[in-house]
C-alpha positions in Angstrom: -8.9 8.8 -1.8 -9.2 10.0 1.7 -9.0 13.3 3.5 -8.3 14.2 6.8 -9.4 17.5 8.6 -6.9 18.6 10.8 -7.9 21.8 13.2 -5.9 24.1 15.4 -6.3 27.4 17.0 -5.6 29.4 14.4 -7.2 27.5 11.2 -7.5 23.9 9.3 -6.4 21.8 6.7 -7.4 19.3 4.7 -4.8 16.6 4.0 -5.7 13.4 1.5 -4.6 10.4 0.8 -3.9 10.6 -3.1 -0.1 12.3 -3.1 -0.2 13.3 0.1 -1.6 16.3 -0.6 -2.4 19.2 1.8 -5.5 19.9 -0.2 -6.8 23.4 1.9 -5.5 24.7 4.2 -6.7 28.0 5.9 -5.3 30.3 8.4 -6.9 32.9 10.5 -5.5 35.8 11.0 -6.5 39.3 12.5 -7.2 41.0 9.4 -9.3 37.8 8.2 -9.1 34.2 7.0 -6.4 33.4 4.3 -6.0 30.3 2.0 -2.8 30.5 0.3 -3.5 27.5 -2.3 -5.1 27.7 -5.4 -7.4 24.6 -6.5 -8.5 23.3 -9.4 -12.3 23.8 -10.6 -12.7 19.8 -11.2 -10.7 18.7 -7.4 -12.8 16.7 -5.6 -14.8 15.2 -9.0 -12.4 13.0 -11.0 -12.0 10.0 -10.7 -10.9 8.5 -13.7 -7.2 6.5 -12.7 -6.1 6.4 -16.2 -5.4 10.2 -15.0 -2.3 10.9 -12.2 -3.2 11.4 -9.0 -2.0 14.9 -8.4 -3.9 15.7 -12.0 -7.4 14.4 -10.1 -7.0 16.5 -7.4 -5.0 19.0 -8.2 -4.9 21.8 -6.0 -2.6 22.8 -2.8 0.6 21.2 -2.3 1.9 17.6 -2.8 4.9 15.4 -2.4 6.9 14.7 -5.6 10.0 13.0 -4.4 11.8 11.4 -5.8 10.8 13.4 -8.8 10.5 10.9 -11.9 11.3 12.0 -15.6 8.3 10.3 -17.2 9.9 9.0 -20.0 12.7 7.6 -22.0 15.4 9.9 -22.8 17.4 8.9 -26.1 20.6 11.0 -25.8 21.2 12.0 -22.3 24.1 14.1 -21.6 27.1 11.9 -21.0 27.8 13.2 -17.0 24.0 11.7 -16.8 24.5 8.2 -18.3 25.6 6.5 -15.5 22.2 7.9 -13.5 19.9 6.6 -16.4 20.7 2.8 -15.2 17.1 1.4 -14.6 13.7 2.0 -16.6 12.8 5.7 -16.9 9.5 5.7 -18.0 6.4 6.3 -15.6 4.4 9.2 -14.0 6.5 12.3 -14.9 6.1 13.6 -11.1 7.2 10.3 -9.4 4.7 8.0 -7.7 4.7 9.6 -4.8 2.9 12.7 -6.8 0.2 9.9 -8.1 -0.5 6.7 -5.1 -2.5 6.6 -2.5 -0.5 7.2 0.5 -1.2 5.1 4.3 -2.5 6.9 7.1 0.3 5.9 9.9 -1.3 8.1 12.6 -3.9 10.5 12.7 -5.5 12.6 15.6 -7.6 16.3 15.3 -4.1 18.4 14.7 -1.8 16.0 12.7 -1.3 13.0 10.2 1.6 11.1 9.9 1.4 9.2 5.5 3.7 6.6 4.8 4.1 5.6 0.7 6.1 1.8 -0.1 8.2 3.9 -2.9 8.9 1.0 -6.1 
């Protein structure tokens, strides 16, 4: 996993690697600082890969498109049949909720991920 620490006038972030995830972010604001996302007590401290990505560092926000169902599903409705053509099972969030995602370009204010979606 990787983070990177992006900083602007009015606050910074913390964006990793693993799902893309926008791990802190903080805002300054008249009345005081403000973090809006909640974290997990364990983030930063797992690192077991038997255990999803997001699940490790779970806190903030992260992508989770295209969304996967995380298993197979033995009497889909019949509108969804034609949908359920390939394998269904794998991380219920989709892998872009669980890989590690490329840095394509970083500087002090932005990041630009990039993730080879199977």
């Amino acid at each position: 996993m990787g983070a990177h620490h992006l900083q602007w006038s009015h606050g910074h972030a913390t964006v990793l690697t693993t799902a893309a995830m926008l791990a802190e972010c903080q805002f300054a604001l008249p009345s005081g600082s403000f973090s809006p996302f909640a974290r997990a007590p364990w983030m930063g401290s797992v690192t077991d890969p038997k255990i999803s990505g997001h699940l490790r560092e779970l806190g903030g926000d992260f992508a989770c498109l295209p969304f996967g169902i995380g298993r197979d599903i033995p009497h889909p409705a019949a509108d969804w049949k034609p949908l359920l053509t390939g394998a269904t099972g794998g991380p219920i969030h989709g892998p872009a909720a669980d890989e590690e995602w490329e840095v394509l370009e970083a500087n002090a204010s932005t990041i630009t991920l990039g993730l080879n979606s199977p």
